[in-house]
C-alpha positions in Angstrom: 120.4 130.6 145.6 120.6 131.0 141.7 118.1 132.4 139.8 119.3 131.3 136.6 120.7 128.7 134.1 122.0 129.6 131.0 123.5 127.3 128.3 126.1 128.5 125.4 127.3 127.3 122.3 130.4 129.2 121.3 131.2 129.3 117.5 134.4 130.8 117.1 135.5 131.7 113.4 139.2 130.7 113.7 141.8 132.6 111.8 142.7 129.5 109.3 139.9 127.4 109.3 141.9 125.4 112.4 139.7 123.1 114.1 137.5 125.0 116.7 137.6 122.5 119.7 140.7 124.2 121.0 138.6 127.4 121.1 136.0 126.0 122.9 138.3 124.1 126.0 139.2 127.7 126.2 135.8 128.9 126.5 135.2 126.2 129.2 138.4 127.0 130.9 136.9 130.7 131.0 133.6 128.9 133.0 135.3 126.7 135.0 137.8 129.6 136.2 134.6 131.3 137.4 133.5 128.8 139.9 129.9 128.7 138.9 128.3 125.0 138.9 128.3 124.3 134.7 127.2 121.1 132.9 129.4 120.2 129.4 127.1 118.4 127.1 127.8 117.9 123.4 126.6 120.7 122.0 126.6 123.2 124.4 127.7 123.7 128.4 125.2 125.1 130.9 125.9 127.3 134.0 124.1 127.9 136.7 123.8 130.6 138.8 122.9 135.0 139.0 121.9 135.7 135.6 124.2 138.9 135.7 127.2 136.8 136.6 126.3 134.1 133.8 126.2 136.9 131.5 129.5 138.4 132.1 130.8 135.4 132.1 129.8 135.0 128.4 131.2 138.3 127.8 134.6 136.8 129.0 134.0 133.7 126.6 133.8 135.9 123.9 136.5 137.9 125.1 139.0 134.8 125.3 138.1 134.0 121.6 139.0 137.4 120.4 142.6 136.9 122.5 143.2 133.7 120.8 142.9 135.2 117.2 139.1 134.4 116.0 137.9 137.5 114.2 134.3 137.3 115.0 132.1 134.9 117.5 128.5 133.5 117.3 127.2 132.2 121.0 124.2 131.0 121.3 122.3 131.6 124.3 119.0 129.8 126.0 118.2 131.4 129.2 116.0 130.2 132.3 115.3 132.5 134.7 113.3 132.0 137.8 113.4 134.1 140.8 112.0 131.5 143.1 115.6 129.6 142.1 116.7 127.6 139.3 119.0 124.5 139.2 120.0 121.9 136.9 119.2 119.0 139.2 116.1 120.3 140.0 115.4 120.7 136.6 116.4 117.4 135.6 116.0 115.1 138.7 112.9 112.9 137.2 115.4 112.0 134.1 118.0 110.4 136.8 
């Protein structure tokens, strides 16, 4: 069971001022290639699962950016944590 959600914004600074949405389908690719359940909202995409793994996984985000040329990244990070479990339908079931 996952104890933890955790929802990123990645702010790549690319090289030339290039648009950033390129940067971020790679960030997403970098979740999705993971195999954790994750929810892509507007402004940010939310994982769910151990919050170790989530972690790392943003540590890979970050990595990818740096591979595709952006000299420095801002993610922002909300965590839940919740050793009893955590999930994003639970969380949000009343809202459907």
């Amino acid at each position: 069971m996952a104890n933890a959600l955790v929802s990123i914004q990645i702010i790549p600074k690319t090289p030339n001022g290039e648009d950033v949405i390129p940067y971020v389908d790679a960030a997403i690719e970098v979740i999705k290639q993971s195999g954790v359940p994750y929810r892509v909202a507007p402004l940010e995409t939310t994982m769910e699962g151990e919050l170790g793994n989530l972690l790392s996984i943003i540590e890979k985000m970050n990595v990818r950016m740096t591979e595709l040329g952006a000299p420095s990244v801002i993610s922002q990070v909300k965590i839940y944590s919740n050793p009893q479990g955590a999930s994003m339908e639970k969380l949000t079931e009343k809202y459907r």
